[in-house]
C-alpha positions, 0 to 999 in steps of 0.5 A, spaced: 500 500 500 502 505 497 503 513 502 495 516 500 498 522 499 504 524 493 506 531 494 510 534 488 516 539 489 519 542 482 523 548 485 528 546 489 527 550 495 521 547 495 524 541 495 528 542 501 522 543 505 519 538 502 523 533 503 524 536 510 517 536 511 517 528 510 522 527 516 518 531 520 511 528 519 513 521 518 516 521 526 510 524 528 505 519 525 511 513 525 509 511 518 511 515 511 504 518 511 506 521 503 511 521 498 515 526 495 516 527 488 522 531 485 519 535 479 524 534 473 519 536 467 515 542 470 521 544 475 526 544 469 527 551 467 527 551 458 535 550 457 537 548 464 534 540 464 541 537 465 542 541 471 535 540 474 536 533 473 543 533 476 541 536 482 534 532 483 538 525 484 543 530 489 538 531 493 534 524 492 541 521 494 541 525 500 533 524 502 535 517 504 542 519 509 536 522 514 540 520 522 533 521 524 529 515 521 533 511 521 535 511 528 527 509 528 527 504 523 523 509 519 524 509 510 522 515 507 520 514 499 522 519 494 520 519 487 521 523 480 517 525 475 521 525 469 520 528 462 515 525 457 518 519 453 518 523 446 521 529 449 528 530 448 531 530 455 528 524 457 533 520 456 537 525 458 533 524 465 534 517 466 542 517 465 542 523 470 536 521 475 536 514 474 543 512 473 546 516 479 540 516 485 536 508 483 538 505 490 534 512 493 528 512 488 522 508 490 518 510 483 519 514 477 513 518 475 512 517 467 508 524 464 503 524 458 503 516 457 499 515 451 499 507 451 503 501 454 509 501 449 511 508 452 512 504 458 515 499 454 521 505 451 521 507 459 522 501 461 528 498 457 531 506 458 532 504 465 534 497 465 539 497 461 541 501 467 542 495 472 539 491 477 537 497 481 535 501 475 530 495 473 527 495 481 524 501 480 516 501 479 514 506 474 507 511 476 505 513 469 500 519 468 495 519 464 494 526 460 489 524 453 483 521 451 486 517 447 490 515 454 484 514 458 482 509 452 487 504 453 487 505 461 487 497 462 492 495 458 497 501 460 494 498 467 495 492 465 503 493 465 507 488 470 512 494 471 506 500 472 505 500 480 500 506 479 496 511 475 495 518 475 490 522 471 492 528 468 486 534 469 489 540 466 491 536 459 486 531 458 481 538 459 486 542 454 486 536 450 479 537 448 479 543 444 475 548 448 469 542 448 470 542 455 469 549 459 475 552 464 470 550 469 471 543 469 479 544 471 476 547 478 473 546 485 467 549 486 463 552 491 459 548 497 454 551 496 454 551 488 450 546 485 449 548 477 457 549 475 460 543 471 467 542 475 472 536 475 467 532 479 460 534 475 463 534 468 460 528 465 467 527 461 471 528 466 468 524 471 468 518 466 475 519 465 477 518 473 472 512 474 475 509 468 482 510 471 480 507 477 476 502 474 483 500 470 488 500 476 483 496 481 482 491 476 490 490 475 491 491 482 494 497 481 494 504 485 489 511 482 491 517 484 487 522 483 490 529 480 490 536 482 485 541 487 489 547 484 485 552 489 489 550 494 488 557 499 482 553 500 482 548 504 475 546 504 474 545 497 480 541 497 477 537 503 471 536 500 474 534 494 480 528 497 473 525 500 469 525 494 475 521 490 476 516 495 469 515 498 466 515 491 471 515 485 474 509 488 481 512 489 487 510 494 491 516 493 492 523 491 496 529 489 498 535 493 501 540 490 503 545 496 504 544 503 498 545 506 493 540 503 497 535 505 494 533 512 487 534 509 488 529 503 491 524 510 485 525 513 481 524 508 483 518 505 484 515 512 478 511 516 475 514 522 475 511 528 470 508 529 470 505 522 478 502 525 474 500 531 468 496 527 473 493 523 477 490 529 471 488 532 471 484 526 477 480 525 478 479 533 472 475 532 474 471 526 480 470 528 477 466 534 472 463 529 477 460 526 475 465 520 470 461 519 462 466 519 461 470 525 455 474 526 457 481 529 452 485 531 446 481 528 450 482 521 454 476 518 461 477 515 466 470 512 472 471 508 469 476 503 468 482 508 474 480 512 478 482 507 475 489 507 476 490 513 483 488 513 484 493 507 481 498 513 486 496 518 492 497 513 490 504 510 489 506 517 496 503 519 498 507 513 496 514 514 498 513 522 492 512 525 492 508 532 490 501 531 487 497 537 492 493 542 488 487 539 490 487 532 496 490 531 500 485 533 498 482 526 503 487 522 508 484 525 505 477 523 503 474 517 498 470 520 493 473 517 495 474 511 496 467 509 489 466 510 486 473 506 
């Protein structure tokens, strides 16, 4: 289960805190509650891409040589999103990024991926690089119509661990077909405006995508809330896309919508607590069928309810004394 939260960085003072902000949030929650990516394709000035590169491997070799986590057994995750596979700088990119920082990187982004042999191009870039460059899972972004088409083969890919979708392309894409107010949040009280979550073409591309990554195993991460003064908006936006879109993850493009995206993509207390109950009582039945609270439960919803307990392990929620043993273990996942 990947971190629900992808917070992207492309200048690298930001960076810095960025990376800073990791360190101290994953001490805090005792668990690496969302990755950072390092931004070659948007952060690199026009002229300038050897360079941004060179420094993006600098700093994700260091990310990894953090005194703090380690004293505490804790693993941060940084990735880079390089340049598009037809650009001129993407080999250029996996050279420099790939090439000098492979044992620091936890993925590769992959923008503007059209279909399964763009990954392909990508793939033997990158391992014809080494053993560590050819363990790298790639996270590919889906940015066009024609991408959102073939969502299931590009899911379907072994080397693809997750796919974003690409709201301000896929919108642009359409050639004035769909209005600006689809790449925006709108208001609580607004319910006539066609934004990112009540275009019907928008829309359709996210489940499809979601549709794509759950049927292959794979992570959706949703895009961009690009209001990000507003954090109600934002808030209402991570809960829609996990609770109705069918989302595990999410971009966070500044420092504030990082919490609100953990929080949202968390299960509340009482959902952690429901679904302990749940698996103590399973546990003791052998994994047999219980009845908990007048509501029957087999295998089937036991692996719901561990799927619960992993997100709420995952974004640093306290599990209850009696299940938490089982992330030390793999009892039960011998029987899931």
């Amino acid at each position: 289960m990947l971190p629900v939260c992808d917070h992207y960085s492309g200048v690298e003072a930001r960076m810095v805190k960025s990376l800073q902000l990791q360190v101290d949030m994953t001490l805090e929650f005792g668990a690496c509650v969302f990755d950072v990516t390092l931004d070659c394709e948007d952060g690199a000035p026009v002229g300038g891409e050897l360079d941004h590169a060179n420094m993006v491997a600098a700093l994700a070799k260091s990310a990894q040589d953090t005194p703090d986590l380690i004293a505490n057994g804790l693993r941060r995750r940084v990735g880079v999103r390089l340049h598009a596979v037809d650009h001129p700088a993407f080999l250029q990119d996996v050279e420099c990024v790939v090439g000098g920082a492979a044992h620091a990187l936890s993925y590769i982004m992959l923008p503007k991926v059209e279909s399964a042999a763009d990954v392909d191009v990508a793939v033997r870039a990158m391992d014809a690089l080494g053993a560590n460059a050819a363990a790298i899972p790639l996270h590919v972004l889906i940015e066009s119509p024609a991408a959102v088409h073939r969502a299931f083969e590009i899911a379907g890919h072994p080397r693809v661990q997750s796919i974003s979708f690409g709201l301000m392309d896929f919108v642009s894409s359409h050639g004035g077909a769909i209005p600006a107010s689809a790449m925006g949040v709108r208001g609580a009280a607004d319910a006539a405006t066609l934004d990112q979550f009540h275009h019907p073409l928008v829309v359709r591309a996210k489940t499809e995508i979601a549709s794509a990554c759950h049927a292959f195993g794979k992570v959706p991460s949703h895009c961009v809330v690009t209001e990000f003064k507003d954090v109600s908006a934002l808030a209402r936006s991570a809960r829609f896309a996990s609770q109705a879109l069918g989302y595990t993850r999410m971009w966070s493009i500044h420092p504030d919508q990082i919490r609100p995206i953990v929080q949202a993509f968390s299960p509340d207390r009482r959902a952690v607590d429901e679904a302990a109950r749940i698996l103590e009582a399973a546990a003791a039945a052998q994994w047999g069928p219980v009845s908990v609270g007048g509501v029957l439960h087999d295998r089937a919803s036991y692996r719901f309810f561990w799927q619960q307990l992993e997100r709420a392990h995952a974004t640093g929620v306290a599990l209850p004394d009696t299940v938490s043993a089982y992330f030390v273990s793999s009892s039960v996942l011998e029987v899931m």
